[in-house]
N, C-alpha and C positions, 0 to 999 in steps of 0.2 A: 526671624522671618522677614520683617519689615524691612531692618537694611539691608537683605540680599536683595530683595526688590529694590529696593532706593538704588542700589551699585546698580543692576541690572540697567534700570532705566537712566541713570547718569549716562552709562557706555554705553547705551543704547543712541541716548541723547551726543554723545561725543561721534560715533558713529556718521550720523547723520549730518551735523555740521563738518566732519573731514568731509565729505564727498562733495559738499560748496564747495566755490572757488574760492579761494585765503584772499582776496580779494576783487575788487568790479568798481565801476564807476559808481560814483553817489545820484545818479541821475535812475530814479525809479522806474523800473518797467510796470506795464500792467499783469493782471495777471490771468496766466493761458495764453500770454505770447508765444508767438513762434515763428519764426521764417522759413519758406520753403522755396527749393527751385523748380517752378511750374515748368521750364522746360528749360532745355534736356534733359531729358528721362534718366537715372540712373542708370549707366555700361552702356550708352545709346555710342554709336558711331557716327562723328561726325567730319566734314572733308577737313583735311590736313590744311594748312596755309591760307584759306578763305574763311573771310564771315559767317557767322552762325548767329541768329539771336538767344541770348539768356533772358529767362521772362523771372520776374522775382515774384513771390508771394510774399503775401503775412498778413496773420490775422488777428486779431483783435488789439489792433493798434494801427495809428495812424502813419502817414508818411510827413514829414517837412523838413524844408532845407535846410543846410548847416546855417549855423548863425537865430534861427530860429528856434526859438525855446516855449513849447506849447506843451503840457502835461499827455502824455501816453503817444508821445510820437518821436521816429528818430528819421536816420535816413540808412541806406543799402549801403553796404561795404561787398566786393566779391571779392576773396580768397581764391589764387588759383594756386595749386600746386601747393600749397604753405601751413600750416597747421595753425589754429587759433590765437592772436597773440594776447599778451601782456593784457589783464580786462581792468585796470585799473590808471589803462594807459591811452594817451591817444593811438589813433590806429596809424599804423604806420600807411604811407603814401606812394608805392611804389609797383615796379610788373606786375606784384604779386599780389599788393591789396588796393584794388582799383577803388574808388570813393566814388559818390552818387552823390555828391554833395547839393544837387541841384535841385532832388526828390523824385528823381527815374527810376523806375521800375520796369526798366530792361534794357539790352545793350545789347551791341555784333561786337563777339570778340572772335578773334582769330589763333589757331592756337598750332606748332610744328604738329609732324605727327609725332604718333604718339599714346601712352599714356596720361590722363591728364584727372587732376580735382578739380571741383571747386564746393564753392562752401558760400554764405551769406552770413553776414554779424552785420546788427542794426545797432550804430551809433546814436549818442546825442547831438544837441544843437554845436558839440567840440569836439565830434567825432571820436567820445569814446564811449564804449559799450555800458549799458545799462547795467543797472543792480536788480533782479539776478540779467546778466547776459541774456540776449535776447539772437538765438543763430539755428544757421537751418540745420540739418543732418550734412555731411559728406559726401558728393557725388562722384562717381568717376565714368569719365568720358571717354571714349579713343578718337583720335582723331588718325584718318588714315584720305 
């Protein structure tokens, strides 16, 4: 009886480490981090080709620039359109993953019409995402 228990809770235990990521930055998050997109609203409609502001949340941890290395703080990464990258990586720099490297907590982007994502992952003082990862839910936008 004991070792069915013991397997049990081994693969139980295996279980719950597959569901981490295989790996993430060495740079500690706090814990009950989270990022959120304070605005726009998830399926909100916004104009096509013009400005919008994106407002960032996050809670229980702090904001600082890149280059700066202060315990429980990182800075905004926005994902548009793109799925989560590499978390053991720097964050890539491009249309699609815009950096905040300055400690902004929000922006006017512009976007075709359209369907559209965005997403937030909070780097470190190197712009790579924390152990565990620290990102908000998946939003999506139209832009018409």
């Amino acid at each position: 009886m004991f070792k069915i228990i013991a397997v049990a809770a081994l693969m139980a235990s295996a279980a719950l480490i597959s569901s981490i990521p295989a790996t993430a930055g060495t740079t500690p998050s706090p814990a009950g981090a989270r990022a959120y997109i304070g605005y726009p609203n998830d399926g909100q409609v916004v104009a096509a080709n013009k400005p919008f502001r994106v407002w960032f949340g996050l809670r229980y941890m702090g904001v600082a620039p890149k280059g700066v290395k202060y315990p429980n703080t990182g800075h905004h990464h926005l994902l548009i359109d793109t799925d989560l990258p590499p978390m053991d990586q720097e964050i890539p720099s491009d249309r699609n993953h815009l950096h905040f490297g300055a400690g902004e907590t929000e922006t006017m982007i512009q976007l075709p019409p359209g369907k559209h994502t965005l997403q937030l992952l909070m780097g470190d003082d190197m712009h790579v995402p924390h152990n565990p990862p620290v990102y908000s839910k998946k939003i999506t936008v139209i832009a018409r």
